[in-house]
Structure formats: structure tokens, C-alpha cells
N, C-alpha and C positions, 0 to 999 in steps of 0.2 A: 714591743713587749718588754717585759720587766725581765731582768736577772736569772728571780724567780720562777717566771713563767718560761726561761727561756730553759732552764733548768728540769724544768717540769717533763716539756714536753722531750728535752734530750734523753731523759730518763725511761720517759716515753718508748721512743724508739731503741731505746736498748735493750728495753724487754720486748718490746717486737721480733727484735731476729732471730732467736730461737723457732721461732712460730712462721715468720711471713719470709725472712729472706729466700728459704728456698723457694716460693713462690714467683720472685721476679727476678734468680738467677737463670742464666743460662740451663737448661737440660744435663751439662756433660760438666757443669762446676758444681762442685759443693765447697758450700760455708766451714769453715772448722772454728768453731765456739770455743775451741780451747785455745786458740790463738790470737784472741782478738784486741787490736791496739785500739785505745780510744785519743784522738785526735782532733786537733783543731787550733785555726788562725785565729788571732785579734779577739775579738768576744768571745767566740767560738772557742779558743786555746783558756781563755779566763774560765767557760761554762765545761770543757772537760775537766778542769782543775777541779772545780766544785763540785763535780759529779764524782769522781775519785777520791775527793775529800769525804761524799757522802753527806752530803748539803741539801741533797733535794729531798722533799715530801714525798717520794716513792722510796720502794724500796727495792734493790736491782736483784734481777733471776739470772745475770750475767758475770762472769770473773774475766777482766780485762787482762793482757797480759803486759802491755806497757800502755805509757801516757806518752805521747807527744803534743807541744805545744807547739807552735808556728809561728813567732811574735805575738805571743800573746798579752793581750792587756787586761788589765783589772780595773781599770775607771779611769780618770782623767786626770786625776793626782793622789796624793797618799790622803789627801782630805775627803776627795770624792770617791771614795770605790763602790764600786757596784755593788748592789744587796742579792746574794749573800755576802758577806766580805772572805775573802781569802786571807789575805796577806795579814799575819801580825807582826812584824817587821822583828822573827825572830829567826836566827840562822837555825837551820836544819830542824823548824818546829813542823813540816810537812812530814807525816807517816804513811808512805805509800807501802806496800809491799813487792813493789813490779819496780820494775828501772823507769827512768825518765830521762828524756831526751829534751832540749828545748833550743830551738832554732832560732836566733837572732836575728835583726837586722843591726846596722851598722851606722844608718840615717834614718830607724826609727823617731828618738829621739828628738831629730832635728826640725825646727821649723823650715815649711818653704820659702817661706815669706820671713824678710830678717824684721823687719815690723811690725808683726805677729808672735806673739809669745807659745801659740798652740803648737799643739805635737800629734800626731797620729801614734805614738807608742810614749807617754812621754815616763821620765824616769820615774822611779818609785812605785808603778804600779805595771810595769812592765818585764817580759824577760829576763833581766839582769835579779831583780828582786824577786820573782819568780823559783829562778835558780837557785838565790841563794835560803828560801824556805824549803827547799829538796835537800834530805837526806840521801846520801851514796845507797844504790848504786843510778848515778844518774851521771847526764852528760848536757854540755853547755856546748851549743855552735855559734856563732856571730858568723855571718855573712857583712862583711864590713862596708861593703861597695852599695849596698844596697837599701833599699827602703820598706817602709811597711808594707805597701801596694805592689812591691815587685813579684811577690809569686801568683800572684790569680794572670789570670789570662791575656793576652793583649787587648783582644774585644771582648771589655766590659760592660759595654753598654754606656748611655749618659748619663746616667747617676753613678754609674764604678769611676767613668772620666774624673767627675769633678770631683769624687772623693781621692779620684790618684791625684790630681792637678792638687787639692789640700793636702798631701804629705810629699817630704823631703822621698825622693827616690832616686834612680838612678839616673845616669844625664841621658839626654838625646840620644838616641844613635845606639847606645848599648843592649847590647843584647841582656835580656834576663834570663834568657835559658840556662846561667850558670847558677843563680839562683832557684828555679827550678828544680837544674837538675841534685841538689845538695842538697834540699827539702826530701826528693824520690830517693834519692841515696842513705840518707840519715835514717829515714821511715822505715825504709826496708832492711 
């Protein structure tokens, strides 16, 4: 789906939780509406930006109370970005009213492959630039060891493999649970 679309229906579901969440919580949890972060990785982190910019064709019955991104990206370079566009490549031209937090990787940027020019977070449309369209009160993490694909799961299935196998991540052997747990840390 489109940007747009993906937009659409984010906006979608955020006017749903007034109405359904307590439907498929627990009996003995309740939701608090007045506390609610909006969040998201890689696309996801781009399509919260724009839903908090106020980009989508809906219009929200929701007031979030922070933004968190998660290596978020906004397209594939400053030439390509995704439609909506976010980014105008101005320092502090993003008007949130909530604080923001935004989660780095470290070997986002990096190709896996040195004879490959691609990037799964690459600069300009990524984190670093991100951060720097946020106005205070906000907050920047870089996890430096790490890659775009290091916080989702270990079993991602064959299509998450080959998309972690196409970005720079962490080596062999290392554990990502410290990226994890810095994502769970930051959030909360």
C-alpha cells in the first residue's frame, strides 16, 4: 500500500480505541486514552510522524501523549520520500506539542553488502534528520552496535530473514536483547 493508504488506515485504528479496545483487552485491564504514545519502526515510525503531523484524510478523536520513532524512515533518499512527505530539511520545523523520543540504530545507514550502495535506514530520510525537524522537548537515542532489523524478533519468518540478511545489523553471535531492551526502556 501507499504512504497514504498506509496513513489512512493508521488513523483508522486510532479512532477505533476509544470504541473497540476495551473489547479485546483483558476483563481486569483498562485502556487510559489519556496516556497514549503513538509509535513505530522503519515505515511505521515515518507513518506515526505523519499521523502526528496531521497528514492523513481523517481526522483524529484521539490526543496522543508522546511520539516515539524506532529507526524510523521516510523513503529511500532525500530525493525519494514517501508521499506524504515529512521532512523539509528545516531544523526544528516539526510542531509537535507532546515530547519525542527517537531511537536510533548505529548500522542503520550502513550497507551490508560493500558493493551495494542500498541502505535499510539510509541518511537523509532517516532518524538523524528526523530528530533534527523535532522541536524540544524531545530526545535522540543511537544504539550504535546495531542495525535496522535488530529490534523485531529473532523468528521473523522467510521474508523478515531476507529483509535482515539486506541490512547492516549486528554480527553473529550477538545478542540483540540489548537493543530490545533500550527500545522497552526509552518507550516506557
Amino acid at each position: 500500500p501507499s504512504g497514504q493508504d498506509e496513513l489512512y488506515l493508521a488513523a483508522e485504528v486510532a479512532n477505533w480505541l476509544p470504541s473497540g479496545l476495551r473489547c479485546v483487552l483483558p476483563e481486569d485491564i483498562e485502556g487510559d486514552m489519556h496516556n497514549l504514545a503513538l509509535a513505530g519502526h522503519s515505515r511505521g515510525g515515518y507513518i506515526a510522524f505523519a499521523l502526528a503531523l496531521g497528514l492523513a484524510d481523517v481526522s483524529l478523536d484521539v490526543d496522543f501523549s508522546a511520539l516515539i520513532g524506532v529507526d524510523p524512515v521516510a523513503g529511500t533518499s532525500k530525493t525519494n520520500q514517501m508521499e506524504p512527505k515529512i521532512l523539509n530539511y528545516e531544523s526544528c520545523s516539526f510542531n509537535f506539542s507532546i515530547p519525542v523520543a527517537i531511537i536510533g540504530t548505529g548500522l542503520g545507514n550502513k550497507s551490508a553488502f560493500p558493493i551495494l550502495p542500498q541502505t535499510c535506514a539510509p541518511d537523509g530520510v532517516s532518524h538523524t534528520e528526523i530528530f533534527n525537524e523535532c522541536k524540544p522537548p524531545c530526545s535522540h537515542f543511537v544504539t550504535s552496535d546495531y542495525g535496522h532489523m535488530d529490534v523485531l524478533d529473532d523468528d521473523i519468518g522467510p521474508i523478515g530473514e531476507l529483509a535482515r540478511a539486506m541490512c547492516k545489523g549486528s554480527r553473529r553471535g550477538v545478542s540483540r536483547d540489548p537493543m530490545r531492551r533500550t527500545v522497552g526502556g526509552v518507550s516506557v
